[in-house]
Every structure is written in structure tokens, then in C-alpha cells.
N, C-alpha and C positions, 0 to 999 in steps of 0.2 A: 735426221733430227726428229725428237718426239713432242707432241707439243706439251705446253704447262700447264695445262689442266687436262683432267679425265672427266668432270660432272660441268652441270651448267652452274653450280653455284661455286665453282671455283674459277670457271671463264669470266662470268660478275666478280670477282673480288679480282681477276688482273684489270679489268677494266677500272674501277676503280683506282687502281694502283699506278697506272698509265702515268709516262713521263708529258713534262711539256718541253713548250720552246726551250732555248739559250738565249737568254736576256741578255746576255753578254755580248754575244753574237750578234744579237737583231740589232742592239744599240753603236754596235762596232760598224757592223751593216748601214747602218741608217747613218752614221757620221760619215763614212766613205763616200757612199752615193750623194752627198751633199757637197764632195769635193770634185766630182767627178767632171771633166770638158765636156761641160753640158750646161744648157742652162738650166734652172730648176725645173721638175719635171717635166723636165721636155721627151722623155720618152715613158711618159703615163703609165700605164697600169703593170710592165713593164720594170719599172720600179719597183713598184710596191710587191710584186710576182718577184724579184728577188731576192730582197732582204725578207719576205717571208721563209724563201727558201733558206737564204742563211743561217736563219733562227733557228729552224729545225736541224739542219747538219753542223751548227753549233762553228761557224766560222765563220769570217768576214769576206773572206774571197774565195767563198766553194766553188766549186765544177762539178757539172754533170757526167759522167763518164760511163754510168751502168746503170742505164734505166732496166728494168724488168717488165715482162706486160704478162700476166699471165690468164687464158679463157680457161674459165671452170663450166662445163654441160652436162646439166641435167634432164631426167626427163617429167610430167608432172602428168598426174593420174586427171587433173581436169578436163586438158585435153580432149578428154575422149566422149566432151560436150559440143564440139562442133568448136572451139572457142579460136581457132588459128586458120589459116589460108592454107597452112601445110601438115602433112602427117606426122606423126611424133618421130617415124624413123628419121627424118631428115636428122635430128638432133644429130644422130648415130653418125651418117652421110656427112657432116659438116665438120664431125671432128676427124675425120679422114683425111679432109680439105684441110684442113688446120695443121693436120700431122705431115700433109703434101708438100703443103706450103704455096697450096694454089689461091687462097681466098687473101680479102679485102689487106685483115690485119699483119697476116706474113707480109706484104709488101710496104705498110706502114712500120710496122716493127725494123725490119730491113733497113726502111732508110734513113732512120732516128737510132741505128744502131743500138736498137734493145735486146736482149736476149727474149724470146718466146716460147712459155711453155704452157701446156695444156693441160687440163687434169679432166678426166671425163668420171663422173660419181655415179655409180652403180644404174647403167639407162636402162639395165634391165630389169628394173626394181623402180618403175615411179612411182611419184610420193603418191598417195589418198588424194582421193577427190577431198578438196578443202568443203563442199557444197556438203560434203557426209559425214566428215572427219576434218580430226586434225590431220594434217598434209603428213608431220612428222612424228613419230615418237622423238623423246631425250635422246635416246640412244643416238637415232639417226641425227640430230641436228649437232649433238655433240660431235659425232663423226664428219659430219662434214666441215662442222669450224674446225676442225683439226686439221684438215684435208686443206683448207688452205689456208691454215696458219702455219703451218709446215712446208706449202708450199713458195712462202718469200726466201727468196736468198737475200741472207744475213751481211752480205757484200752490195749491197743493190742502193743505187743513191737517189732513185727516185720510183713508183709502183704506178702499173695503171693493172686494173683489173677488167675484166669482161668475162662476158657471160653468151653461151649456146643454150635454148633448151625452148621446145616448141610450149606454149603455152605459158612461156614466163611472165609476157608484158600482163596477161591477166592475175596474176599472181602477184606483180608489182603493184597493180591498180587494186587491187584488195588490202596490199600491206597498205598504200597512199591514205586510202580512205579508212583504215581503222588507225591511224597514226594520229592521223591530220585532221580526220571528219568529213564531213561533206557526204555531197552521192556519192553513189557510186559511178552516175552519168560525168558527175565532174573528175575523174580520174579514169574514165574507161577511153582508150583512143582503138584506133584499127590494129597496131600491133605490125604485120605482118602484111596487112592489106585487106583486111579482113571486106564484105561486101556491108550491105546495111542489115542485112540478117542475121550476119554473123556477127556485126556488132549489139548487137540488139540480145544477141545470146551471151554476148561477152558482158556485157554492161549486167542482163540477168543474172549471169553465175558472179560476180564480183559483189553483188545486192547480195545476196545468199550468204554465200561465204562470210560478209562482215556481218550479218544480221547474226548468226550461228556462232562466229566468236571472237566480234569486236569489245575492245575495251575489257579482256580478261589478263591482264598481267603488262608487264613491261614489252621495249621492243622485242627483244627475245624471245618471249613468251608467244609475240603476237607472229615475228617468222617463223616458227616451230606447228604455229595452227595455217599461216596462209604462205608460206614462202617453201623455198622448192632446194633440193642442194645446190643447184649453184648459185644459187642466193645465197645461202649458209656459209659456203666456202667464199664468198666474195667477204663476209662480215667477220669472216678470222684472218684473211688476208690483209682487210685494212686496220685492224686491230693490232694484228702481229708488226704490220710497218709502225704505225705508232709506240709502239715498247723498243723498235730499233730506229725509234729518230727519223724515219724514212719517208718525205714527203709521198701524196699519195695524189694522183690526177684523176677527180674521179669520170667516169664515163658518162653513158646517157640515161634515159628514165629509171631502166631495172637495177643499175648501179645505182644509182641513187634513191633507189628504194631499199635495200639493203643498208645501205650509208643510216639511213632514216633509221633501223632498227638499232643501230649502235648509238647515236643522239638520242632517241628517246627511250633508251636504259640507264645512260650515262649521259650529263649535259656536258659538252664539250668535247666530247670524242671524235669530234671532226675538225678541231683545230689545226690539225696536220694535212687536213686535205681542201683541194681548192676543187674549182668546177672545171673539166675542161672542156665543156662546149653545150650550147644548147641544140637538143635535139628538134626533130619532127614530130616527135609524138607528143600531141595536144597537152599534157598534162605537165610535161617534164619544166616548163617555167613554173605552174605554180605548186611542183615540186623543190626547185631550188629557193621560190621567194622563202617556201616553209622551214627551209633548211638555212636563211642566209649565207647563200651563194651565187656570185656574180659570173657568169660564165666568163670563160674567155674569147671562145668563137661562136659565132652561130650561123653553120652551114647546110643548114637543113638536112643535116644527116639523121638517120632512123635504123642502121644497119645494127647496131649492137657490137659484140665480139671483142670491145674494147678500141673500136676503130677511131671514134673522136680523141678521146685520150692518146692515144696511142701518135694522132696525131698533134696531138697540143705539147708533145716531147719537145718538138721545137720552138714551141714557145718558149719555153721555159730554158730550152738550152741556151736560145738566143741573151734573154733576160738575164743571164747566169754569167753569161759570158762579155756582157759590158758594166758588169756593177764589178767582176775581178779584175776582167781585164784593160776596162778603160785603163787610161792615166789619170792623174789627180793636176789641178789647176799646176800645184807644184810641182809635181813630177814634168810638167809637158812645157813649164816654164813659160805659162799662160796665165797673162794677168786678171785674177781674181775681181770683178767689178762687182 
């Protein structure tokens, strides 16, 4: 598959052009779960998690059947300011694990029955030091929204995305705060586990970066100067599920700094996506407050790789699976009080 756009000003005109819900659906949805052997909502959020789904796959009694989770790894030219606990090869090293099928997420994907695939973007090419330059040329960002807006299958009924790439959380915490505002203290967390020196260095290089080239263009504009490919490829991957109706779970802080860059180019392009979990890293709640999104778990995870998401499959299967498959007062021949 090739993707529908070649430039960045034709990526912006599908954005624009972007499907919504099924009002038919949501409304058909939301009469069902009202009939449902249950008292009213007696199983919370729950609810409202599946007839949002319905909306988007455009029927009243969906099923989740073919979640997708796919890690896109990059590498990024920052890096090599001290700003991680680990070296950039690990990036390399992890998508090996991924392709093993030894790490965190192959076992989450496995037991939510997702298929898992990995796209690693040129690691031997990382972007520019953002502190010097733009991170990316055109060329390169268009390449990478391509890379994973080609990489959804067009069969897939619900998306979680993730991301490998050493120095990313600094690269998130740069997009946060040229999006959002703020310091850069208030967007900078350890990442990786970084020490107080190292944060101290991460918090500096995220200061730099947005002094350098905050507030020049849209979000697009603005992951092109501070964001990395697999940030890129995360923002064509939720993009492309949105044009195929495809609910989207999104991950932890770096995923939803990405997300960020599609909301503010386009308002509402994250209607199709919910939160699926609040992370560890200090920033990622008032990342979602900015984003209006309500997590669904919050287990103190910090791993990345699309592993919360990945794990919120079940959520969402579970939810899925008592708005179709309950009975209805009348179906179970249970008096309606």
C-alpha cells in the first residue's frame, strides 16, 4: 500500500478531510445499552468505552476481533547530550527483542490477541540535534508519516501504537511544552531513569530546543523541528486509523505527544482516540488534562513500546462484549422496573 499523500501540504488537506463518528451507530448504541440486564450504569466508564466504540465502527453490537499494536524506533541526534540512562544503540538492541518476541509488549499483544508489528526508521541516520537544528527535513517527516500510515492494516478493528528510541521522552517533553506552553521543568521527567544530573541536562536541552523553534507553525510544523521518526510514524499511524473508522488506544507520555501534534493542526483529530492508561512519567497527566482525556488505568507504568495500551485491549474487549452481547430486559424476559 502507498500512502495518499507525497508533501506535507497534502498530509494537511487528508487531515482536514478526516471521517467522523456514526451517529446512527452511537445513537443505536446508546438505546441498546439502555435496555441492557443492568441497572443504569452500573458498569461506568465501561459503558461510555463502548458505544464510543460503536460510533466509530459504525454498528450497534461491534466486536473486537483484530486489534493491531504496532512499535515504530527511531533514533534521535539529541541523544548524544547525555539526555538518557542508556546508549542509542540499545534502540537497535530492543528492536531485536521485539522481532524475538522476548520483551514486555510481545507478551501483552499475545494475550489480547493482537497482531504485532514493528517498523524500525532509518536508526542509522538520527534526526539533528533539535538544540542545532530542525530534527527533520520535509522529506524526512513526510517519510516517516508515510512509514506509518502504510503501516495500519486496513482489516484492524481497533490500533494501539508505540514507540522504541533512546532520547524520545526528551523529544516528547520539547513537543509538550512548545504545544502547551510552560517550562520546560514542567514537561521534563527522568524518562529512562535518568540521575539529577541527567535531568538537569534533559530539562536544559528541552529549554533550548523550544527557545530555538517554539511557536513556528502548526503541530506538524512543530514535530518536523522537535520530534524524532518514530514520533512521525506514530502521527500517520493514528491519522490513517482515523480515515479507516479504526478506534485508536493511545499509549503513554511519547504517544501522546505525537497525538498532540495532530490536535493542534487539526481540532478534533483525536475523536477516534481514548487514553489508555496513565503513565509514571511526571508530565503525562498534564499531558492528557491538555488533551481532554481521561485515562482508563493507571498502573504506574513508564515502559513505553505501546505496553499500557496494548494492555487496555482488554478493556475495551471486555466493554465490547457486554453492550453486544448482553441480553436486553426483553430479550432475558426480565421485568423492566
Amino acid at each position: 500500500m502507498t500512502a495518499a499523500f507525497s508533501d506535507m501540504a497534502g498530509f494537511r488537506s487528508l487531515l482536514a478531510a478526516q471521517p467522523g463518528s456514526d451517529a446512527a451507530a452511537f445513537a443505536a448504541a446508546t438505546a441498546r445499552n439502555g435496555q441492557l440486564t443492568k441497572p443504569p450504569a452500573a458498569l461506568g466508564r465501561l459503558e461510555d468505552l463502548a458505544i464510543w466504540y460503536a460510533g466509530w465502527r459504525g454498528t450497534a453490537r461491534p466486536v473486537v476481533e483484530k486489534p493491531q499494536v504496532i512499535v515504530f524506533a527511531g533514533n534521535h541526534g539529541v541523544a548524544a547530550q547525555g539526555v538518557s540512562a542508556f546508549p542509542p544503540e540499545v534502540t537497535a538492541q530492543m528492536v531485536l527483542n521485539f522481532q524475538h518476541g522476548g520483551a514486555a509488549i510481545n507478551q501483552l499483544a499475545k494475550t489480547f490477541g493482537a497482531q504485532l508489528d514493528v517498523h524500525a526508521l532509518a536508526l542509522d541516520r538520527p534526526t539533528a540535534d533539535f538544540t542545532q537544528t530542525a530534527a527533520m527535513s520535509e522529506a524526512d517527516l513526510v517519510e516517516a508519516l508515510q512509514t506509518g500510515w502504510t503501516a495500519v492494516d486496513e482489516g484492524a478493528d481497533v490500533l494501539v501504537t508505540g514507540e522504541m528510541g533512546i532520547g524520545n521522552t526528551t523529544s516528547a517533553a520539547a513537543l509538550a511544552a512548545a504545544l502547551f506552553g510552560g517550562t520546560a521543568s514542567d514537561w521534563t521527567g527522568r524518562g529512562t531513569g535518568v540521575d539529577d544530573a541527567g535531568l538537569e541536562i534533559k530539562t536544559r536541552v528541552v529549554a533550548e530546543g523550544v527557545a530555538l523553534h517554539g511557536s513556528q507553525g502548526d503541530g506538524l510544523e512543530t514535530l518536523r523541528r522537535l520530534g524524532g521518526r518514530e514520533v512521525a510514524a506514530m502521527v500517520g499511524a493514528i491519522a490513517r486509523a482515523r480515515s479507516l473508522r479504526i478506534p485508536v488506544l493511545l499509549d503513554g507520555f511519547i504517544c501522546c505527544a505525537a497525538a498532540a501534534c495532530l490536535e493542534k493542526t487539526v481540532a478534533g483529530s483525536l475523536d477516534h482516540c481514548v487514553a489508555s492508561h496513565l503513565s509514571a512519567e511526571g508530565a503525562h497527566q498534564k499531558m492528557l488534562d491538555a488533551l481532554g482525556k481521561e485515562p482508563l488505568l493507571s498502573l504506574g507504568l513508564r515502559l513505553g513500546e505501546a505496553s499500557g495500551a496494548a494492555l487496555s485491549i482488554g478493556v475495551l474487549k471486555g466493554a465490547v462484549a457486554c453492550l453486544s452481547g448482553m441480553a436486553t430486559f426483553a430479550e432475558a424476559g426480565v421485568t423492566d422496573a
